[in-house]
PLY file of the C-alpha trace (Angstrom):
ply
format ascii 1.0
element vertex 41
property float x
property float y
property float z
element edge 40
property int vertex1
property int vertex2
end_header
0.00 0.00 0.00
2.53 2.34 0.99
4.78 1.65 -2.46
1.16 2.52 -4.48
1.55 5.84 -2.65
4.82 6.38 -3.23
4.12 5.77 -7.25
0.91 8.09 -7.00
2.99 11.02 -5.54
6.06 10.67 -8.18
3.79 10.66 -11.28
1.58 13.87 -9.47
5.26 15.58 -8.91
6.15 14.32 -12.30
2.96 16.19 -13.60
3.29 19.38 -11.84
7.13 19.35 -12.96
6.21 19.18 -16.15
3.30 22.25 -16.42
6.02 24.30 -14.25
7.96 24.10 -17.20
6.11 24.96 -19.62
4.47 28.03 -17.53
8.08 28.86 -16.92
8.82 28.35 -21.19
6.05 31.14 -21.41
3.61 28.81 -23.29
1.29 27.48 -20.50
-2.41 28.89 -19.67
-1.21 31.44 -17.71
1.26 32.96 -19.31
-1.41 33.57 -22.65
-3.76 34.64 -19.92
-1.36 37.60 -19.07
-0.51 37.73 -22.68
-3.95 38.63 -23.35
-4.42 40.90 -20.29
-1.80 43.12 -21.13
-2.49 43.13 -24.82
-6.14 44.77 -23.22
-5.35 47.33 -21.59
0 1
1 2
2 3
3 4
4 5
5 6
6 7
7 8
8 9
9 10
10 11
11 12
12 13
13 14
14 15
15 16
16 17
17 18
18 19
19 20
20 21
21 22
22 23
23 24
24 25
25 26
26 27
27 28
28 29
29 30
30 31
31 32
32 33
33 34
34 35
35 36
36 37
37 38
38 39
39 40
């Protein structure tokens, strides 16, 4: 039980890795949300 855990948790730090870098690469959600906001106003 406690190894199926330990898998769960890798691949959810694996995942939010992953969308870090690509928020960070400036081509995630938020990054086109600001995008947008600033091309606004």
């Amino acid at each position: 039980m406690k190894f199926q855990l330990n898998q769960k948790n890798k691949r959810l730090l694996l995942i939010i890795g992953i969308v870090v870098l690509i928020e960070l690469s400036g081509y995630g959600f938020f990054a086109s949300l600001f995008r947008l906001i600033g091309s606004v106003s």
